[in-house]
C-alpha positions as MATLAB code, in Angstrom:
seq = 'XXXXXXXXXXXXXXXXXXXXXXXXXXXXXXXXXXXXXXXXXXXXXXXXXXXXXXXXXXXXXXXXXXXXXXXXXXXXXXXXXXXXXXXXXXXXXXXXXXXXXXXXXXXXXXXXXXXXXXXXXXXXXXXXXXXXXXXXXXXXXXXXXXXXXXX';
ca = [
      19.391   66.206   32.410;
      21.147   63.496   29.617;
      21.181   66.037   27.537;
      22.891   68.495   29.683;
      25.295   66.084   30.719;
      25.867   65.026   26.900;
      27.274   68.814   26.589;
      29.403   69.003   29.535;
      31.054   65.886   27.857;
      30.984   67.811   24.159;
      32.025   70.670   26.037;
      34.986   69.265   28.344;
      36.060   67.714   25.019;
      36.459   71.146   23.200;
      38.242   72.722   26.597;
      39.753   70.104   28.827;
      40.734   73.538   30.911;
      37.207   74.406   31.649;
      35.371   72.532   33.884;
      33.333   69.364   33.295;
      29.701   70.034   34.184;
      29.747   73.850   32.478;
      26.445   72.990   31.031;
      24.729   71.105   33.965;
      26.133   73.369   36.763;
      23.576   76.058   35.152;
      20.685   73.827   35.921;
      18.545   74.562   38.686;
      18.137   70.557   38.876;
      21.541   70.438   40.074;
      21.891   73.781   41.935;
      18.337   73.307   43.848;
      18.045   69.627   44.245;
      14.204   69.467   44.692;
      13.532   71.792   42.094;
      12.992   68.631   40.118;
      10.449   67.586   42.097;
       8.687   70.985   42.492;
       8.981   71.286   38.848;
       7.147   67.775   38.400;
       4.281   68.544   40.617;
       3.337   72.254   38.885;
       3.711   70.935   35.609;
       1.279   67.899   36.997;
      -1.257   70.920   38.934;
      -1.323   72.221   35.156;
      -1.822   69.308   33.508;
      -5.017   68.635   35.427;
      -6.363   72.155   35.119;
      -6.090   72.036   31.420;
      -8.277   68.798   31.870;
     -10.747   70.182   33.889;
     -10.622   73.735   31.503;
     -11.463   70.748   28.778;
     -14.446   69.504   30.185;
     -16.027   73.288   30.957;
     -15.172   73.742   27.262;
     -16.900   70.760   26.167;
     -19.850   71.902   28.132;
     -20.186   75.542   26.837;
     -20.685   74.845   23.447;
     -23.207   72.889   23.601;
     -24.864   75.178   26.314;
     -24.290   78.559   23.502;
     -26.140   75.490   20.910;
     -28.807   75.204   23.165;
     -29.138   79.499   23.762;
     -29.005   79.923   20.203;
     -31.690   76.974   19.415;
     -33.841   78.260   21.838;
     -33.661   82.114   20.404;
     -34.410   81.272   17.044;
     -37.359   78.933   18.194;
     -38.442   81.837   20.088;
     -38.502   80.141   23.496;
     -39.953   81.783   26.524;
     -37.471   84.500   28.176;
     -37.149   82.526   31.448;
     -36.024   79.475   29.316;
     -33.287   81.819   27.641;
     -32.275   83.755   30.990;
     -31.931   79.962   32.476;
     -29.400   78.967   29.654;
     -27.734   82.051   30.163;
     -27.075   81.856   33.433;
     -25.657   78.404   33.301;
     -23.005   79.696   30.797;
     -22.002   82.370   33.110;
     -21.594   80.171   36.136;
     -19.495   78.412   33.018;
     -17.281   80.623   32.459;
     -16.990   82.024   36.089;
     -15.842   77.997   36.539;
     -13.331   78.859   33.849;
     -12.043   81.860   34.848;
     -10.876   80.621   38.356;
      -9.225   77.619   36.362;
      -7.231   80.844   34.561;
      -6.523   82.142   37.638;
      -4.906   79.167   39.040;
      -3.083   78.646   35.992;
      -1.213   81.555   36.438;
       0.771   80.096   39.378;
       0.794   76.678   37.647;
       2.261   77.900   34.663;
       3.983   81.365   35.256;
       5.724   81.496   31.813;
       2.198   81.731   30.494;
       0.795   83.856   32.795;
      -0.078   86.662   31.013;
      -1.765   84.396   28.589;
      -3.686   82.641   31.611;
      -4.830   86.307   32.746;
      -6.440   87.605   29.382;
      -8.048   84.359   29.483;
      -9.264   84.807   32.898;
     -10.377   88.259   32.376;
     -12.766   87.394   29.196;
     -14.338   84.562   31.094;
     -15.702   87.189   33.743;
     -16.295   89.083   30.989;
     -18.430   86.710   28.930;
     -20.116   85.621   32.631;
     -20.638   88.988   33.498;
     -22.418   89.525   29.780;
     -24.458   86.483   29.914;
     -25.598   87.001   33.157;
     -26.739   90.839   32.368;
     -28.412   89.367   29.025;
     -30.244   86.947   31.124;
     -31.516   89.507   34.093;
     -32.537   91.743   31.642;
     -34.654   88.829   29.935;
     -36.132   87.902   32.959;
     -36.836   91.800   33.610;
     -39.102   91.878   30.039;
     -40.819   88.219   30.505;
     -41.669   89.868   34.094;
     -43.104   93.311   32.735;
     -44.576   91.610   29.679;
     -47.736   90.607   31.886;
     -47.765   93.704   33.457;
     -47.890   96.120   30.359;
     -50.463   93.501   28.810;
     -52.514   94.344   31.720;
     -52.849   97.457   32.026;
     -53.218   98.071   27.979;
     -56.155   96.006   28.360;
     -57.480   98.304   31.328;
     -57.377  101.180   29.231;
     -59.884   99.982   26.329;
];
């Protein structure tokens, strides 16, 4: 707002005809007095689910670590599937956090969507990956089995 001000005076000073708040009278601050306010509060919604899109971040790396430690140690299926499954309940967190962006921060939007969309994606992918994990570790016994039946 000092800034806006400062060019109605820079302004005013170039055209003493024109009128003195040609800058400010533009502002919605001014036009729509609690736009200000409603302005402080989204930017403060977004600011805290950037924070909480933070933490999730924090927590899926270590969680793909632990999936990709666990894969090259050869861990049981289940084990794998269980990993899995946190990271898409991970991302699922994530992509609501998107979502709400979108209204928090409409100028991004777009942005906020692709975001939100790859999340479910990635959920949706690690949570296939892990069924179909828990589908082998489950017919594993089975096919063991009945190969030793037929010898």
């Amino acid at each position: 707002m000092e800034a806006a001000r400062h060019l109605d005076r820079v302004y005013a000073d170039h055209d003493p005809s024109r009128p003195q708040d040609a800058v400010s009278s533009g502002l919605d601050a001014v036009r729509l007095p609690g736009t200000a306010t409603a302005e402080a509060a989204r930017w403060e919604r977004a600011t805290g689910l950037h924070a909480r899109l933070s933490v999730l971040s924090k927590q899926i790396t270590p969680a793909y670590n632990e999936w990709s430690r666990l894969n090259n140690v050869g861990a049981r299926p289940e084990a794998r599937a269980e990993v899995l499954t946190q990271l898409a309940v991970l991302h699922e967190e994530s992509a609501a956090l998107y979502e709400e962006l979108t209204g928090a921060e409409p100028e991004l939007a777009d942005e906020h969507r692709d975001s939100a969309e790859q999340a479910r994606r990635n959920s949706a992918s690690n949570r296939e990956h892990a069924e179909l994990l828990v589908a082998t570790a489950e017919a594993a016994p089975a096919n063991t089995s009945s190969s030793e039946g037929t010898r």
